[in-house]
N, C-alpha and C positions, 0 to 999 in steps of 0.2 A: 490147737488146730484139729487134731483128734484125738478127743476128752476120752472116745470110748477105748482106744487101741492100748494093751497094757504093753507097747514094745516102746510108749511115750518115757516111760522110766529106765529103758534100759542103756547103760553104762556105753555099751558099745558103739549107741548111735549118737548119745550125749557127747562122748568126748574124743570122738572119728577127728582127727583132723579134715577143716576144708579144703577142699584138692579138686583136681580133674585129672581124667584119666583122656589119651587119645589113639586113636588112630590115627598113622598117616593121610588119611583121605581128608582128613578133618584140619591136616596143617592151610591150608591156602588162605592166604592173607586178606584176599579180595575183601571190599567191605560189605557185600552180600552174602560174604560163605565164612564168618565168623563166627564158626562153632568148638564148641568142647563137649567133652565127656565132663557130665557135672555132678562131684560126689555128693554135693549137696541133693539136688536130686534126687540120684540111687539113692539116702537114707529118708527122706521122706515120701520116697517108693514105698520103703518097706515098713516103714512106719504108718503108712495109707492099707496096710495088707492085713495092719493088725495080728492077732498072737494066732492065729491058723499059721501063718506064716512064720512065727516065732519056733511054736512046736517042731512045724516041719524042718525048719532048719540049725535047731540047739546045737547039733554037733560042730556044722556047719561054720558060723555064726555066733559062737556063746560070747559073752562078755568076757575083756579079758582082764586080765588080774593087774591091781596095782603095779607091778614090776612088769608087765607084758612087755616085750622087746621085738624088735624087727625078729622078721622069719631067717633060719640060715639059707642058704640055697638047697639044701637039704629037704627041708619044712616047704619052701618055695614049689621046688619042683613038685614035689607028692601033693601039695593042694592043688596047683594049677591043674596038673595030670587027671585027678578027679573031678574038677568044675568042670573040664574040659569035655572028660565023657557023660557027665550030667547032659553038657549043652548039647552033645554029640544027640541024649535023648531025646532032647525036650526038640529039638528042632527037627530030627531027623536026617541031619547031614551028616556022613561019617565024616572021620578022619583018612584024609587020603594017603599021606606021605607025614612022616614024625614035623611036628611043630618048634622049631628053637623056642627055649626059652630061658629069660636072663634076667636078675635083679641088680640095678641102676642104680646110682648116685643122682644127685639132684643135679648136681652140676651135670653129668650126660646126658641125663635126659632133655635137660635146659640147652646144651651145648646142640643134640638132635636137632631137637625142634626147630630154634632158630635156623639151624643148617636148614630142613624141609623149607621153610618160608621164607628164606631166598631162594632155594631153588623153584619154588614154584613160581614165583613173578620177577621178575629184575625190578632195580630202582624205579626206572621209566613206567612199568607195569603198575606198577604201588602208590605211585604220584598221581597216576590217573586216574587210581579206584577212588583214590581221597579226596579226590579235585571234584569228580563225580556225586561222591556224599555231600560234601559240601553245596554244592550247584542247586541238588534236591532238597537240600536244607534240610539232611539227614543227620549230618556232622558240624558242629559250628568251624566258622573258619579258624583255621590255625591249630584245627587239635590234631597231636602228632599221633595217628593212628599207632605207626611203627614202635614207640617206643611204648606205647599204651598196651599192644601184643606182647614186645616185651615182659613189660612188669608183671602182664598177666600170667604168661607162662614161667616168672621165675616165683608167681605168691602161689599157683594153682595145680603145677605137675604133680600126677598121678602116678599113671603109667600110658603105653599107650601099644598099638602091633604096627608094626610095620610091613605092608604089603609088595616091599621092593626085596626084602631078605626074608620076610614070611618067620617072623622073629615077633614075640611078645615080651613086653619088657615093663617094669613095674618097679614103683617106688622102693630101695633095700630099707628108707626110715619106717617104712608102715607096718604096724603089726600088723599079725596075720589074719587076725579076725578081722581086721580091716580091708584087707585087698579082695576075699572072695566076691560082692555084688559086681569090684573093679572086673577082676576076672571074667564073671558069668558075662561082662557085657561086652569086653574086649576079644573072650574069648569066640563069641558067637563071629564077631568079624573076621577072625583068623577062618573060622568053618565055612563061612559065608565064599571068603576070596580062595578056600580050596577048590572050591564047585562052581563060582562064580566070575571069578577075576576082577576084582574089584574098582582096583585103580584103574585098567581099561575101561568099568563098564561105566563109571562116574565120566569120565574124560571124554567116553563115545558119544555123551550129549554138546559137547563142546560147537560151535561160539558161544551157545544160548547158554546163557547164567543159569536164566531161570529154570530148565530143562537140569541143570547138573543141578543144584538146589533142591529140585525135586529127587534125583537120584541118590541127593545126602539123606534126605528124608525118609528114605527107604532103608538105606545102612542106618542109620540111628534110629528110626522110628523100629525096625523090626528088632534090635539087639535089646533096646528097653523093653519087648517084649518078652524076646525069651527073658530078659533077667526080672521081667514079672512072673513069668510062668517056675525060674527057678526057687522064686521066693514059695510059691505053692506047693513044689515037692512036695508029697509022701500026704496032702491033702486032698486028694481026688479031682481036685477041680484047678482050671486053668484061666488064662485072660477073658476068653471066649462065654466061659461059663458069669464072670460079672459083669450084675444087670447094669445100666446106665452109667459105664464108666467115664469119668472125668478127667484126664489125665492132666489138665488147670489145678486139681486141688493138690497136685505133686510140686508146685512152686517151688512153697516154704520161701526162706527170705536171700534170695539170692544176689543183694547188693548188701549182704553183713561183710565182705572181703574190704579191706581197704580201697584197692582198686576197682572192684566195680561200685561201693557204692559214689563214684565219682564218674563214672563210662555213662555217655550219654544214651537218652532211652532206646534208642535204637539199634543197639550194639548191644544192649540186652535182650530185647526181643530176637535178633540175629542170633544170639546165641542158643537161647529158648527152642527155635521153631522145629531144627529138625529131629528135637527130642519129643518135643511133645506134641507137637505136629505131627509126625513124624509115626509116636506112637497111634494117637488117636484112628490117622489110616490106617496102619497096619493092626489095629486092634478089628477096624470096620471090616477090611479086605479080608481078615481070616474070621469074622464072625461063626458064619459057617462049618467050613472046613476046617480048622486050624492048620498046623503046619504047613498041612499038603499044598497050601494056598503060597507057600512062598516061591521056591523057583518060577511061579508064573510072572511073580511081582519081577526077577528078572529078566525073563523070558521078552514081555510086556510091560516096559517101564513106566511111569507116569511120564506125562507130556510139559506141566508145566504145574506150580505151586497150586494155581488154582484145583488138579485133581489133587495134589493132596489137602487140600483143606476144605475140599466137595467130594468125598470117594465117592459118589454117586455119580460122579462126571467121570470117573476112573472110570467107572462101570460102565456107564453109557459109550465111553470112546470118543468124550469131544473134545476135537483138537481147536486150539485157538488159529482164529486169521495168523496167515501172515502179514507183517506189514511192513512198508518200504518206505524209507526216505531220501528223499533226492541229496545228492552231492552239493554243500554252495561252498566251496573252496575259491570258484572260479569268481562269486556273487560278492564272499568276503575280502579274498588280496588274497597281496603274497604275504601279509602281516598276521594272518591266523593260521594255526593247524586243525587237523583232526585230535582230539586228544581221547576219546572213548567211544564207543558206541554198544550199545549190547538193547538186550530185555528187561524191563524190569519184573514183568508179572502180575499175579493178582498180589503178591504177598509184600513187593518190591510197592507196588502203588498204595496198599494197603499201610505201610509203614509212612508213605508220603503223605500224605491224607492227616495220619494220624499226629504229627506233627503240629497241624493248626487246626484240626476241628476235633469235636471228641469223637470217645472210641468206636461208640456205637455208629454214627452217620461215616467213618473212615472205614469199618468193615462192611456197611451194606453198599456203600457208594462203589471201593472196589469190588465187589461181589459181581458187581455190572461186566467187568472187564473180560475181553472177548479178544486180545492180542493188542501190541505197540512194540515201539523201538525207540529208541532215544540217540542224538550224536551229543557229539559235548564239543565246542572248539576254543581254543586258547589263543590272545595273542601274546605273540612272541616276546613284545620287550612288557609289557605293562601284565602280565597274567590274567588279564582281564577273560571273562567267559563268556561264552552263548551258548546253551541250552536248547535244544530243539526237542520234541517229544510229539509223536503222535502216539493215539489212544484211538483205538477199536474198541465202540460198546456193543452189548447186547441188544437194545433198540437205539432206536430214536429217542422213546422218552428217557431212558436211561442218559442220553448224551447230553440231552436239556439239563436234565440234574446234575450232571455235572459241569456243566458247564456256571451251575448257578451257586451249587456250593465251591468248586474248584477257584472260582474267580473270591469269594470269599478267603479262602484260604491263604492267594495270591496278596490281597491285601494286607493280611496279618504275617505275612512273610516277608512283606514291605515294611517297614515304620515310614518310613523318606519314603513318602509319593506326592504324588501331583498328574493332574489334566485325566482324572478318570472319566474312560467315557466305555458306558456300559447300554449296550442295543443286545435287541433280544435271543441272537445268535454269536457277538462279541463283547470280547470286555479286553481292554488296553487303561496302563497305568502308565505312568513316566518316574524314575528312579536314579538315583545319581548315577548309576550303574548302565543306565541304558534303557529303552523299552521295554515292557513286559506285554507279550498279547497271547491272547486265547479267544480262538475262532473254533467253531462247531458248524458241521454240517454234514446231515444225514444222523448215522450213529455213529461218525468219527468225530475227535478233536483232537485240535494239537495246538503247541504252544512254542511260546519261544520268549526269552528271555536275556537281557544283558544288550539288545542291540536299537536297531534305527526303523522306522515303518517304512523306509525303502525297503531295505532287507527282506524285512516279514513279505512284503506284498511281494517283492520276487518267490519269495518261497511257495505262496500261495500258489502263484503265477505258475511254477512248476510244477504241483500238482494238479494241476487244469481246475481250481478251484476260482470263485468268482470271486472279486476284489473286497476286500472286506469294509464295512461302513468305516468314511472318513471321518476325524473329530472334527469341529468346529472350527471354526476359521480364529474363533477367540474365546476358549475356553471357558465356561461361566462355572457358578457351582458346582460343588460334587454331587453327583445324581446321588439319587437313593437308592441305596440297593430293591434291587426288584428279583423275582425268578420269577421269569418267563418261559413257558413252552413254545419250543416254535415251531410253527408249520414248516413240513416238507416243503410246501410250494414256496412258502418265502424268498428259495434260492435255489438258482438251477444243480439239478443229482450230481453230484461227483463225478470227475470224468479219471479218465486211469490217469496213472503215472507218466510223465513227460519229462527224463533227465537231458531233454533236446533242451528248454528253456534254459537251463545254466550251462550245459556243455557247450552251445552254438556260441560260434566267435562273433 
C-alpha cells in the first residue's frame, strides 16, 4: 500500500497488536454513532507519513525488542506526561488543572465501557435504534447489535479518557512503544474537554443525531489531526503544509479482526466516518490557519454531516430546512406506538442509498439533501413496522432523481413485490409486509413503508399535499422502469403543514 514509506518494515507497526482506543464520548450505542478509536488506523497514519515521520519520532516510537513488556506505571506515567505536553504544543491548548492517569486491565476497561453503553440508552433506547437500522435496511433483521458492541469492545480495547472523572486510562498489556500514537490522540481529547467541555458540547446538539454525529466528527476528526501533526515533530512541517491529502488511503484493512470482518457494511462505515471524515474537515477548516482554527470549530459547531463532508458549506453557513412530520397515532390505533423518530442526514441517507445502488449514484444522490426526518412505528403484539420519511431536496430536479433512483432501490430492498405502479411523480409496490409508497413533490419526498394506501393517502392528506395517482382497478403487468422529470405544474405547490387532519375527531 506504500511501497515507498521505509516505516513499511518496521517491527513496531508490524506486530502492534489490533486494538481501539476510546473516549467516553465515543461510548453511545445508537446505531449512527458507532464509533471507535481505531489502532489500526493510527498505524497506517503513520505508515502514510513515511520515514520524515519515522526520524522525528525514533525516541518516541523505536521498535521494541523481542522481550518488550507492558510499561510499569512508572514508564506509563513519564510517557503520557510528555505526549501530553507535545499535544499541549502542537495544538496550543494548555493544560488547565493535573490530568489523572491510570493503566487498566482488560477486563476494566471492558467492565467501563460496557458500564458507559448502558448508561447512555436503556434497553427500550437500544431496541429502537436497532429496529430503526433494520427498517432502513441498514442492519439485516435479527442481528444482535448488543452483543456485536460487546464482542467488539472485548477483541478491540485500547485505552480510552473519560470526560466524567477527566481520567485517561490505557491498556497495562501494551508495550510502550505502542500506546504513544494511543496517547497523542486520547490525549488531545483530555486538552480538548479542559477548554471545551466536551460531553456537554456533543450532547448540546441533542435531539438531532445528525447535529451530535457532526460534533463527534469534530472530537475525532481534530485529534487524528494533531496525532498527524505529532507524527511530524521535529520535521518543520504539519497537516496543513500536505498537498492534496487523502485521509481514504489511511483505511488499511480494517475487517482483518474476527468481529468485524463479519459486521455488516454499514457499521463499518459508522465507525470509519468521524475519523476520517472527521479528519478530512478539520484538515480543510485549518488549511490556513492551523491551530488557531480550532476553538472556532467549538465556538461554531458544524450543523449537520453534510458540512462535514462539504467544509465549504461549513464555510458558507448553510443550515439545512427544518422539516416536520405530522402525528398518525390517531390514523394508525391503539395497536401502534411511536417507536423512534430523529434525523438521518446527508451521511445517514448516504449509507441508505448505498445499500442497493452503487457508491458513486448513493453519494451524488445524497449530496442533494437539503433537511428530513423520519418516525418509525411498531405494532404492539406482531412487531410489525411503518416507516415514514420525509426528504428535503435541493431542487426540483434533484427530487425527480431521486425519486427515480430511490424507487429503484425500493425494489431491490423488496425481493416479495407485486402490483408496481410507477407515474412520473409516484411509485408504490405491494409486499407481504404491507405497502411500500414514494411520492414527490416540489423538491420534497417522502415515503412510507409496511402499511395500507388508506393510510399513506391520510398522511398525504395531512400535509395538504394532493392525493396521489391511484393503481388500476386490475393491475396488469409490471411497468417498465422509466425516470421521469416532472413538471412543477403537474400538481398543485405544497401547502404547509396541517396536524388538524389526524388530530380532529
Amino acid at each position: 500500500m506504500f511501497p515507498n514509506s521505509s516505516l513499511a518494515t518496521s517491527s513496531a507497526f508490524q506486530t502492534a497488536p489490533s486494538g481501539f482506543c476510546y473516549s467516553e464520548n465515543d461510548m453511545a450505542p445508537h446505531w449512527k454513532r458507532v464509533y471507535f478509536g481505531l489502532r489500526a488506523l493510527f498505524l497506517s497514519l503513520a505508515l502514510f507519513f513515511g520515514c520524515a515521520a519515522v526520524h522525528a519520532q525514533e525516541a518516541a516510537v523505536a521498535p521494541p525488542s523481542a522481550d518488550s513488556k507492558p510499561a510499569t506505571d512508572a514508564e506509563f506515567i513519564a510517557a503520557a506526561d510528555e505526549v501530553l505536553g507535545q499535544m499541549s504544543q502542537i495544538t496550543g491548548l494548555r493544560l488547565l488543572t493535573p490530568l489523572k492517569k491510570s493503566l487498566r486491565s482488560r477486563e476494566e476497561i471492558r467492565a467501563y465501557v460496557i458500564k458507559q453503553m448502558n448508561e447512555e440508552k436503556n434497553p427500550a433506547e437500544r431496541y429502537a435504534d436497532q429496529r430503526s437500522a433494520e427498517a432502513f435496511g441498514l442492519l439485516p433483521r435479527g442481528f444482535d447489535l448488543d452483543s456485536f458492541m460487546v464482542n467488539v469492545l472485548t477483541e478491540q480495547i485500547e485505552g480510552l479518557y473519560d470526560p466524567k472523572t477527566r481520567e485517561f486510562y490505557i491498556a497495562d498489556w501494551s508495550p510502550l512503544a505502542d500506546q504513544r500514537m494511543v496517547m497523542a490522540h486520547e490525549l488531545t481529547h483530555a486538552l480538548e474537554d479542559q477548554h471545551f467541555q466536551i460531553e456537554a458540547w456533543v450532547k448540546a446538539a441533542k435531539p438531532n443525531e445528525d447535529a451530535e454525529l457532526a460534533r463527534d466528527a469534530v472530537l475525532e476528526g481534530s485529534a487524528m489531526a494533531a496525532m498527524v501533526d505529532y507524527l511530524m515533530l521535529g520535521t518543520g512541517r504539519s497537516l496543513k503544509d500536505v498537498p492534496d491529502f487523502d485521509p481514504g488511503m489511511l483505511i488499511g484493512d480494517l475487517g482483518s479482526t474476527p468481529t468485524l470482518q463479519k459486521a455488516p457494511p454499514f457499521l463499518k462505515d459508522a465507525l470509519i466516518f468521524p475519523y476520517l471524515g472527521g479528519l478530512t474537515f478539520s484538515a480543510a477548516v485549518m488549511k490556513n490557519t492551523g491551530w488557531a482554527a480550532l476553538p472556532g470549530l467549538f465556538e461554531k459547531p458544524p450543523v449537520s454531516t453534510q458540512q462535514i463532508l462539504h467544509p465549504a458549506l461549513y464555510r458558507s453557513g448553510k443550515i439545512p430546512a427544518s422539516v416536520a412530520l405530522p402525528r398518525l397515532e390517531k390514523l394508525l390505533g391503539d395497536n401502534w406506538s411511536k417507536l423512534d423518530e430523529n434525523i438521518m442526514g446527508e451521511f445517514g441517507w448516504k449509507e441508505v442509498l448505498k445499500q442497493f445502488l452503487d457508491d458513486d449514484r448513493a453519494k451524488t444522490l445524497a449530496a442533494a439533501w437539503d433537511g428530513d426526518r423520519y418516525l418509525l412505528y411498531e405494532q404492539k403484539q406482531t412487531k410489525k413496522l411503518i416507516l415514514v420519511t420525509r426528504l428535503h431536496l435541493d431542487s426540483e430536479v434533484h427530487a425527480a432523481r431521486f425519486l427515480g433512483q430511490y424507487s429503484e432501490a425500493l425494489e431491490k430492498k423488496y425481493s416479495e413485490r407485486s402490483n408496481l405502479l410507477r407515474r412520473p411523480n409516484f411509485f408504490s409496490l405491494d409486499t407481504p409486509d404491507g405497502g411500500v409508497f414514494l411520492d414527490c413533490l416540489g423538491n420534497e419526498c417522502v415515503t412510507m413503508e409496511g402499511t395500507t394506501r388508506n393510510i399513506f393517502d391520510g398522511f398525504t392528506k395531512a400535509l395538504n399535499w394532493p392525493l396521489a395517482p391511484q393503481p388500476p382497478e386490475r393491475p396488469g403487468a409490471v411497468l417498465k422502469k422509466t425516470a421521469v422529470i416532472f413538471s412543477p405544474a403537474a400538481r398543485p405547490a405544497a401547502g404547509t403543514f396541517s396536524p388538524a387532519a389526524l388530530t380532529a375527531p
